[in-house]
C-alpha positions in Angstrom: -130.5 -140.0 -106.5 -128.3 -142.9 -108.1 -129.5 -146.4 -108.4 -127.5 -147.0 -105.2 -129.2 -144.5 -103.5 -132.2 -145.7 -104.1 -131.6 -149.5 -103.2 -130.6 -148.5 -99.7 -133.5 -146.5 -99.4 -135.5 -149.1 -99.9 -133.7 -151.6 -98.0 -134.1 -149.4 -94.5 -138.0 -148.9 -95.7 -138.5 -152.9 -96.2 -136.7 -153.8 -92.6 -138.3 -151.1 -90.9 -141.7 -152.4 -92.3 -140.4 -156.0 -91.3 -139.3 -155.0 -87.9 -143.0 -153.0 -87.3 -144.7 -155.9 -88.2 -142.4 -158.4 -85.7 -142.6 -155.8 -82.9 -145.9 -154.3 -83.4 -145.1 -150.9 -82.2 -147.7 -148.7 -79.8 -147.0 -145.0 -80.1 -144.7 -142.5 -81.3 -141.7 -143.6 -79.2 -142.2 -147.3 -80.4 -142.3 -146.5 -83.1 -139.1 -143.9 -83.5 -137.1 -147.3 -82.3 -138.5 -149.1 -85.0 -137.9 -146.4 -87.7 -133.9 -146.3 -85.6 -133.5 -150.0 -86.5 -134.4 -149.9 -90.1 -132.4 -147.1 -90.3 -129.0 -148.9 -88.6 -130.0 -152.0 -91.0 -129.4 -149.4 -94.1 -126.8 -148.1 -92.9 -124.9 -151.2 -92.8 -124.6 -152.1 -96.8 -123.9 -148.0 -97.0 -121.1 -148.1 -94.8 -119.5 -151.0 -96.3 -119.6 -149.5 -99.6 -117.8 -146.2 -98.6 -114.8 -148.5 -97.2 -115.0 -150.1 -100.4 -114.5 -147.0 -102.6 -112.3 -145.4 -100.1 -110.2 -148.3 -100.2 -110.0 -148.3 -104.0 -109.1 -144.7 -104.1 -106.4 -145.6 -101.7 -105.1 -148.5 -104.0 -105.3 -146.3 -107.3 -103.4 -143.6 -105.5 -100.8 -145.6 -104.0 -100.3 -147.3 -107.7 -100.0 -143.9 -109.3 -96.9 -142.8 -107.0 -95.4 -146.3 -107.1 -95.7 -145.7 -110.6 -94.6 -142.3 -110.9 -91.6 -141.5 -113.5 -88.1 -140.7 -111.6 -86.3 -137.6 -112.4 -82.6 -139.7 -112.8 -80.8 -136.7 -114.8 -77.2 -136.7 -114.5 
């Protein structure tokens, strides 16, 4: 698990923690919308951060073909 990895994971742990103590959940199905919650909170920073790279992998290819040597024999 990266460092990354691990940051989110702890992030959707915390706010689900946060958002059982705000809501005080009865029950298992109280509960599975708390645990939903602080998993949509994670998912947030996570998704963001995908864009991000695939964004950047988008920018590095399109520099590599804007850069790529001609063929100009004549």
């Amino acid at each position: 698990m990266t460092d990354i990895e691990v940051l989110l994971t702890d992030l959707g742990e915390i706010a689900t923690r946060d958002i059982a103590r705000s809501e005080h959940p009865k029950g298992l199905k109280e509960n599975l919308k708390v645990a939903k919650k602080g998993g949509e909170v994670q998912k947030m920073p996570e998704s963001l951060m995908k864009m991000q790279q695939r964004n950047l992998q988008f920018l590095k290819t399109m520099h590599s073909i804007i850069n790529m040597p001609t063929n100009n024999k004549k």
